[in-house]
Each structure stands twice: as C-alpha cells, then as structure tokens.
C-alpha positions as CSV (number, residue, x, y, z in Angstrom):
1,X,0.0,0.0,0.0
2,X,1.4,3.3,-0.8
3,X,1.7,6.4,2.0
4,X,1.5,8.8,-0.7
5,X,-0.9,12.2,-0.3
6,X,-4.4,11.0,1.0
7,X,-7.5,12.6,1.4
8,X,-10.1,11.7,4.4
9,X,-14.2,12.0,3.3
10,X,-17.2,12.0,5.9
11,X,-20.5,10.7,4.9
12,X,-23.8,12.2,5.1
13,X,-27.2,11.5,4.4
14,X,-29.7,12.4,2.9
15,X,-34.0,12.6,2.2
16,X,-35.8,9.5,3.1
17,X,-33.9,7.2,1.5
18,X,-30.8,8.0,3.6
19,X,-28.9,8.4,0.4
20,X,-25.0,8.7,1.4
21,X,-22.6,11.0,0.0
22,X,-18.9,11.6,0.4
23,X,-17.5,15.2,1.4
24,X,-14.0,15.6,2.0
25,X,-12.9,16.9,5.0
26,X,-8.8,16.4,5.3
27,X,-6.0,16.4,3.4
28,X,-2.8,14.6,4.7
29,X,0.4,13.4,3.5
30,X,0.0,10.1,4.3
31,X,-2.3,7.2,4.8
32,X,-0.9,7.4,8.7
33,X,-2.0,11.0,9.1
34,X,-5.3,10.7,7.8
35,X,-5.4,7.6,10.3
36,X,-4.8,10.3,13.4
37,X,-7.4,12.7,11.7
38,X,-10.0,10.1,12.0
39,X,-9.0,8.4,15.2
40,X,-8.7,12.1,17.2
41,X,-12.6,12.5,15.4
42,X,-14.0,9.5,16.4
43,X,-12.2,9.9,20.3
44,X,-15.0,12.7,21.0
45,X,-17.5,10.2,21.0
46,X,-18.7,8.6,24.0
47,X,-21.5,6.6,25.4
48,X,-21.7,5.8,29.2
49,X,-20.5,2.6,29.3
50,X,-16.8,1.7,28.3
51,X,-18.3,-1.1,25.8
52,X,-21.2,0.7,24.0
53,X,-18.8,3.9,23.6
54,X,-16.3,1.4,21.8
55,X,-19.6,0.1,19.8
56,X,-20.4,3.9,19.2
57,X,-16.7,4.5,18.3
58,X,-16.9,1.6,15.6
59,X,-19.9,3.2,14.3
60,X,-18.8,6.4,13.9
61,X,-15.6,4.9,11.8
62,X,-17.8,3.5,8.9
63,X,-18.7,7.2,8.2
64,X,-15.1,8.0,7.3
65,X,-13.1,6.4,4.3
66,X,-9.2,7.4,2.7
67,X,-8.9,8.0,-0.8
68,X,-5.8,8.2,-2.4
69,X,-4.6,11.0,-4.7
70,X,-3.1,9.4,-7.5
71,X,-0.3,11.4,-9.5
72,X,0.4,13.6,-6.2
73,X,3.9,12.5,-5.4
C-alpha cells in the first residue's frame, strides 16, 4: 500500500432514502495522518458505558473512508 498524499471524506445523508454522499474533510500526506485525523474525530464520541462507547466509536468509523490521490507524489 502506498503512504503517498491521501485525502479523508465524511458521509452524510440524505431525504428518506438515507442516500449517502462523500464530502472531504482532510488532506494529509499520508495514509498514517489521515489515520490520526480520523482516530482524534471519532475519540470525542462517548457513550456511558466503556463497551457501547467502543460500539459507538466503531460506528462512527464506517462514516469516514481514505482515498488516495493518485499522480500527487
């Protein structure tokens, strides 16, 4: 896997349907930063018990993917 420029996107959604779509959000220089980016967003989210803020944690990660620039050396 390459640790070129990557760039992190958050899902929304949308109408009835719950249609998702992808907005970026972060830019970093590697697949590592965007990692922190989404690990430091995800750490604000809490539940009161240990396990179902891991759960909620988990959850919250599906929202975000990395997508790699390509020709950005």
């Amino acid at each position: 896997m390459s640790n070129g420029p990557c760039v992190v996107q958050v899902a929304s959604y949308h109408g009835k349907s719950h249609q998702k779509r992808w907005h970026r959000c972060f830019r970093g220089d590697s697949r590592q930063e965007c990692h922190l980016f989404i690990d430091m967003a995800v750490a604000d989210v809490v539940a009161d018990d240990p396990l179902a803020s891991l759960l909620a944690q988990e959850q919250a990660r599906e929202n975000f993917r990395i997508y790699k620039l390509w020709g950005m050396a």
